[in-house]
LOROTI-432408 format. One line per field, with one value per residue: residue number from 1; residue in one letter; chain; x, y, z of N, C-alpha, C in turn. Coordinates in pm, 1 decimal, always signed. Layout:
// residues N
nr <- NUM:... $
rest <- a:... $
kette <- A:... $
n.c1 <- X:... $
n.c2 <- Y:... $
n.c3 <- Z:... $
ca.c1 <- X:... $
ca.c2 <- Y:... $
ca.c3 <- Z:... $
c.c1 <- X:... $
c.c2 <- Y:... $
c.c3 <- Z:... $
// end
This chain:
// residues 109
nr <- 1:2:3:4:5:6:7:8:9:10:11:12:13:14:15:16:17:18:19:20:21:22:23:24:25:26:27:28:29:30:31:32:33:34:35:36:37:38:39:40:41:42:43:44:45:46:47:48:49:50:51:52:53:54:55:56:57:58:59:60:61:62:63:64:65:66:67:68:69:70:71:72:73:74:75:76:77:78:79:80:81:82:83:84:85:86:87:88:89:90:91:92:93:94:95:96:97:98:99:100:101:102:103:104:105:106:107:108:109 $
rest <- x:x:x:x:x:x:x:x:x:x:x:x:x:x:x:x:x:x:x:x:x:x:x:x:x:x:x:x:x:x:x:x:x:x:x:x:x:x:x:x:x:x:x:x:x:x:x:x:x:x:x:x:x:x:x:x:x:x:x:x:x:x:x:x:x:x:x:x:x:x:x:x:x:x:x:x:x:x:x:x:x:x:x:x:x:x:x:x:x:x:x:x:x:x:x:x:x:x:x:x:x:x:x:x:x:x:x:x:x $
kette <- A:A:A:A:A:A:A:A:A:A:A:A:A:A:A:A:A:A:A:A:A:A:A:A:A:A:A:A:A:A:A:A:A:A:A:A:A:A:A:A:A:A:A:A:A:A:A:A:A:A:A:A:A:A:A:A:A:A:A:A:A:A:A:A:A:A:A:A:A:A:A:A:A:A:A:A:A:A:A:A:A:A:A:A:A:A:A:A:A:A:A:A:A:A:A:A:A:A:A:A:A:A:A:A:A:A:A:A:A $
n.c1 <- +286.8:+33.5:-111.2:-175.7:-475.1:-766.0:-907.1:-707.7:-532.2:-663.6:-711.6:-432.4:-380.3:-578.5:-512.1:-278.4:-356.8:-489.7:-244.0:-141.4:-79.8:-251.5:-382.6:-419.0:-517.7:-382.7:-591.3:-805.2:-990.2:-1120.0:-953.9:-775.7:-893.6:-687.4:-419.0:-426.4:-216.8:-75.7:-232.1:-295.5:+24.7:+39.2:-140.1:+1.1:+238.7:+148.3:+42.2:+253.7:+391.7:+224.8:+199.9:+450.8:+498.9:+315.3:+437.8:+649.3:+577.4:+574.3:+490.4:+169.4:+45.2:-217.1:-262.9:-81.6:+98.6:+304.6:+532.8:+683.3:+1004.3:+1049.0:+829.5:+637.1:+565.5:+694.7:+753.6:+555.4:+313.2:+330.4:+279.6:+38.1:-115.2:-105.2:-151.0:-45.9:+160.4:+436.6:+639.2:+898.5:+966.6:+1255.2:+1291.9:+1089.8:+1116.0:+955.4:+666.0:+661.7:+516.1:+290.7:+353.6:+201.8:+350.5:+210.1:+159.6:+370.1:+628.7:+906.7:+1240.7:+1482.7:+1856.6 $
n.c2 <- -1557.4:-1302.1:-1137.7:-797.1:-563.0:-341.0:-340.0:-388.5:-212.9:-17.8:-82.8:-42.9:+252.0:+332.5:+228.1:+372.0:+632.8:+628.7:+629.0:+851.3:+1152.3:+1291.0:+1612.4:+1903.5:+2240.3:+2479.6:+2588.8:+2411.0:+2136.3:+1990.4:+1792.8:+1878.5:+1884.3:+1664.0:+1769.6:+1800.3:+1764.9:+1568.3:+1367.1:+1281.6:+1212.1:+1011.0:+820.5:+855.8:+715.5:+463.2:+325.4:+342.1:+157.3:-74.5:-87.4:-200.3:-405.8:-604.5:-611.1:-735.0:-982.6:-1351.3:-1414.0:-1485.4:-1735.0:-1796.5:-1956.5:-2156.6:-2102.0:-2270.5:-2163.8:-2204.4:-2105.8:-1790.3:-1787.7:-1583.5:-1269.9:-1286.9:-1059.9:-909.4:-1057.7:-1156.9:-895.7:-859.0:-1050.7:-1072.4:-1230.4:-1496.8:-1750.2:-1734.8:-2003.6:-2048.2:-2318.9:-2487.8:-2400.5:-2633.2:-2841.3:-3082.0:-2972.0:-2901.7:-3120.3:-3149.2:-3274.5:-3472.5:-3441.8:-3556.0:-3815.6:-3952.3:-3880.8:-3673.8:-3757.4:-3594.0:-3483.4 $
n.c3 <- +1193.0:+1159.7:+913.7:+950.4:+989.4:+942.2:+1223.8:+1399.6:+1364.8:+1472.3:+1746.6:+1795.3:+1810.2:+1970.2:+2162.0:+2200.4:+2210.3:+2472.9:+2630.6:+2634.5:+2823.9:+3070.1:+2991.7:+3178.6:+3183.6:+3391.1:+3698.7:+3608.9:+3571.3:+3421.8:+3155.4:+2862.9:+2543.0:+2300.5:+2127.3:+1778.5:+1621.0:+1756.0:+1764.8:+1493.0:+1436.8:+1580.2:+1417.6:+1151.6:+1255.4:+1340.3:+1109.0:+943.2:+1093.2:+1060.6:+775.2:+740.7:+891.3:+753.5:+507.9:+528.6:+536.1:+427.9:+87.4:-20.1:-222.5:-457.9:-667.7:-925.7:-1222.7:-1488.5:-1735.3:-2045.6:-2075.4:-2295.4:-2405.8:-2359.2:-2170.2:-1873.6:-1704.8:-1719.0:-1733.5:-1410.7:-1329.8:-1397.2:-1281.3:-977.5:-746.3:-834.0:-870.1:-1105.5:-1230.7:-1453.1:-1704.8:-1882.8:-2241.5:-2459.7:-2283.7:-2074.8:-1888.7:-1555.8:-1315.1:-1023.0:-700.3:-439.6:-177.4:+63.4:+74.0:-54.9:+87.4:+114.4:+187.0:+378.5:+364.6 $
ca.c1 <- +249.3:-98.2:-113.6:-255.3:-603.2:-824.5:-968.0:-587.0:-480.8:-788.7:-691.1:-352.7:-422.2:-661.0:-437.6:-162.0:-380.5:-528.5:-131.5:-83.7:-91.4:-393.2:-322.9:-515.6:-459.9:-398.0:-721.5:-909.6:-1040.0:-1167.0:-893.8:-843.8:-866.5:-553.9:-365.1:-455.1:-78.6:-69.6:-317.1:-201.7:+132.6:+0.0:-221.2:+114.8:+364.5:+115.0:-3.3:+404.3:+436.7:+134.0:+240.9:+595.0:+446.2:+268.5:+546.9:+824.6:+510.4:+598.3:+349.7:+63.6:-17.7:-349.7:-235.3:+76.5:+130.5:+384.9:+535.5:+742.8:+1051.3:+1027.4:+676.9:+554.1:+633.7:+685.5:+740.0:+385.4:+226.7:+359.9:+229.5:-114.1:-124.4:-20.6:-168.5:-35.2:+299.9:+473.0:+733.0:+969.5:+1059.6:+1354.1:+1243.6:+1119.7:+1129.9:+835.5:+636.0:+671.7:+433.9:+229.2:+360.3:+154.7:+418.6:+187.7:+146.7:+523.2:+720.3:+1033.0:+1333.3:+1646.8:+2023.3 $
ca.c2 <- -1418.2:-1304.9:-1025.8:-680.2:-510.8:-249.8:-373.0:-427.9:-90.7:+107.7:-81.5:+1.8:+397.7:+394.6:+224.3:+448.8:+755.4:+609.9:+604.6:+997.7:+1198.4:+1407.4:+1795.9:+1999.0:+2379.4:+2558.0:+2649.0:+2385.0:+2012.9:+1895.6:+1768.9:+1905.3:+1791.9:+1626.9:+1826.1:+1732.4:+1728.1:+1405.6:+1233.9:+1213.9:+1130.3:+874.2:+798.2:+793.9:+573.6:+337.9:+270.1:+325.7:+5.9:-208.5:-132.2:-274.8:-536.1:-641.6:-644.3:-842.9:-1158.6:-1433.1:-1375.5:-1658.0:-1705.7:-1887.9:-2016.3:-2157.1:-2152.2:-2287.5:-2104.6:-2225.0:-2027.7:-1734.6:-1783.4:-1511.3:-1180.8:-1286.8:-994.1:-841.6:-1105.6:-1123.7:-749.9:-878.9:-1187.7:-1083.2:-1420.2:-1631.9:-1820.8:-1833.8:-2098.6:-2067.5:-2435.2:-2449.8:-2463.3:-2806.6:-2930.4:-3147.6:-2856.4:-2953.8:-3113.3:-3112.6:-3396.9:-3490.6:-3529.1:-3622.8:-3996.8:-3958.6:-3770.1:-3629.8:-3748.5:-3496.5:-3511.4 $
ca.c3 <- +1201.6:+1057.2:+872.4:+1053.3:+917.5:+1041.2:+1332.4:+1477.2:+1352.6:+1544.7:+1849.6:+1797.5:+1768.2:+2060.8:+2305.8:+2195.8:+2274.3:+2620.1:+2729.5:+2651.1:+3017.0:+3038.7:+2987.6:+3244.1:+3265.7:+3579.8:+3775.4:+3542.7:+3627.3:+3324.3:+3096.9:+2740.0:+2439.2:+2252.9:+2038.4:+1666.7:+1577.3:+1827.8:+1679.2:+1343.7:+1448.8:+1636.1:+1315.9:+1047.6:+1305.8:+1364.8:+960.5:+866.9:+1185.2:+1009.6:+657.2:+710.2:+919.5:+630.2:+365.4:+591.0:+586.3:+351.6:-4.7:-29.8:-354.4:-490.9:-843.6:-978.9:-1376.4:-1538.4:-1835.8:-2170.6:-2162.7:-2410.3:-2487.5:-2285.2:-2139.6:-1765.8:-1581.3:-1809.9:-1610.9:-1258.4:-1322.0:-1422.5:-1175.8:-862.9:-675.6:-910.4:-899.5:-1227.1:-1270.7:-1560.9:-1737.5:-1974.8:-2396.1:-2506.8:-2151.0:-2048.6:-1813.0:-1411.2:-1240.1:-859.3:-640.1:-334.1:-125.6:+214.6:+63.5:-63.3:+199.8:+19.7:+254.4:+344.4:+439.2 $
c.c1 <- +135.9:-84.1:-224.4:-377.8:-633.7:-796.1:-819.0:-500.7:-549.1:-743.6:-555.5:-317.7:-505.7:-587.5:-329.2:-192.4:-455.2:-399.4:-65.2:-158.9:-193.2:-343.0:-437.5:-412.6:-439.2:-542.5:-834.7:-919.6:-1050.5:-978.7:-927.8:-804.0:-709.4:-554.2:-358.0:-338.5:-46.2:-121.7:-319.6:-93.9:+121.6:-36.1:-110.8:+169.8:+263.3:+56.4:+153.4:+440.4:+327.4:+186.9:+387.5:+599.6:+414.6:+343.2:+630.5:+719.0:+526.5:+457.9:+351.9:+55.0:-169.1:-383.5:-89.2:+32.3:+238.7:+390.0:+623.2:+893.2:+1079.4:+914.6:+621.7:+603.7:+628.9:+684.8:+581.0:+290.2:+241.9:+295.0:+35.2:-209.1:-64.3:-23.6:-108.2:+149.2:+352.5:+621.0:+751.2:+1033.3:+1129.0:+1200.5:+1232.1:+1118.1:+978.7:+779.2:+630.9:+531.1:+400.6:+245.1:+279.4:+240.6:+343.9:+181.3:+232.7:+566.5:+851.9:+1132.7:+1457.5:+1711.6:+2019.2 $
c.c2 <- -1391.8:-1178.5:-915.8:-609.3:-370.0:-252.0:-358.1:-284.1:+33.5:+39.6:-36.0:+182.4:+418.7:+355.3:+347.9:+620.3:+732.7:+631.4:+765.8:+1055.8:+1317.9:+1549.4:+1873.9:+2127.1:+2426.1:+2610.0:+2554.7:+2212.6:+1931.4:+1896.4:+1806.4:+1842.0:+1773.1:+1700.2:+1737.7:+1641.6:+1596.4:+1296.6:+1178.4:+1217.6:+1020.8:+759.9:+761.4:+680.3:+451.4:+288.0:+250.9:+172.7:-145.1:-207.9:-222.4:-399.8:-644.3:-729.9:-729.3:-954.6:-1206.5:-1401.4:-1493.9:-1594.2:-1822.7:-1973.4:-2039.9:-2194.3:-2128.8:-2213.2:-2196.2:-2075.8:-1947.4:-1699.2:-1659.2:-1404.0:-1184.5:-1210.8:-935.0:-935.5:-1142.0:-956.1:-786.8:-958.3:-1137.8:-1183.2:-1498.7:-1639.6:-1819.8:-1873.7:-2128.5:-2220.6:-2396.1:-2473.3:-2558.8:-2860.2:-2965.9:-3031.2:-2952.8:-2993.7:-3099.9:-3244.8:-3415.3:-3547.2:-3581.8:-3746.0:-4044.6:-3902.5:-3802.0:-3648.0:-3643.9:-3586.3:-3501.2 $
c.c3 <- +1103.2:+1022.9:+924.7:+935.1:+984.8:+1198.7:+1425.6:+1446.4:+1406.8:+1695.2:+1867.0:+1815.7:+1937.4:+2180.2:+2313.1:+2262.4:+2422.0:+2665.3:+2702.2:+2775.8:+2976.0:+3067.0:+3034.3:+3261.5:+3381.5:+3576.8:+3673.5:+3615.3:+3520.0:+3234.8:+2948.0:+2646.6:+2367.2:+2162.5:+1879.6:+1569.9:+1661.1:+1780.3:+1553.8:+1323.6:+1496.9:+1480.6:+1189.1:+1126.2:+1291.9:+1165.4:+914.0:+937.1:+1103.4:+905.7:+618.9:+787.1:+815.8:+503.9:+403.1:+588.8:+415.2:+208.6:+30.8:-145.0:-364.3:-600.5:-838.3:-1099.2:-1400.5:-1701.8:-1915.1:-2145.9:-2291.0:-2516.7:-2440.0:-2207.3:-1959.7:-1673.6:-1608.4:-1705.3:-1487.5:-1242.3:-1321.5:-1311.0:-1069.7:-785.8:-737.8:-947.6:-1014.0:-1176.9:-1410.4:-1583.7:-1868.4:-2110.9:-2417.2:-2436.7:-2145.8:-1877.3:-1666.2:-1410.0:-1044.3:-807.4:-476.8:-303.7:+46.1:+157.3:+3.0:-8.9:+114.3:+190.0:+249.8:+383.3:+559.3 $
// end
């Protein structure tokens, strides 16, 4: 699932108002214009449907740093870093490293 943008939220909006039934008065031909209150209901559901689209997709991140338990105020930077992975290792522990596993494939159960 790719995450939704503009471009997919203007087509979303314009199909939604091509499928409302055209409102002609009596004794008239031309069709009138949509009621404004339609169009920015149209205009909230569909941003309330992308924004929660959005939030249910897995984060990517673009960084991973490893921290030192206790060294550092971790949530202060998950606040600062939003791209960036941290991974807590215990005190004194030798810090993780990055295994390429395509030229080791990690076997399961």
């Amino acid at each position: 699932m790719d995450k939704l943008d503009l471009k997919d939220y203007l087509i979303m909006v314009l199909d939604a108002i091509a499928e409302l039934p055209p409102v002609i008065q009596e004794g008239s031909t031309i069709p009138d214009l949509i009621p404004k209150k339609v169009v920015l209901d149209i205009l909230k559901d569909k941003k309330i449907f992308i924004d929660g689209h959005n939030e249910s997709l897995p984060k990517t991140y673009t960084k991973i740093m490893y921290v030192e338990d206790g060294s550092v105020d971790v949530a202060e930077l998950e606040s600062e870093l939003p791209d960036t992975k941290i991974i807590v290792y215990r005190q004194g522990a030798c810090p993780p490293e990055l295994k390429d596993i395509q030229s080791n494939p990690i076997k399961g159960y």
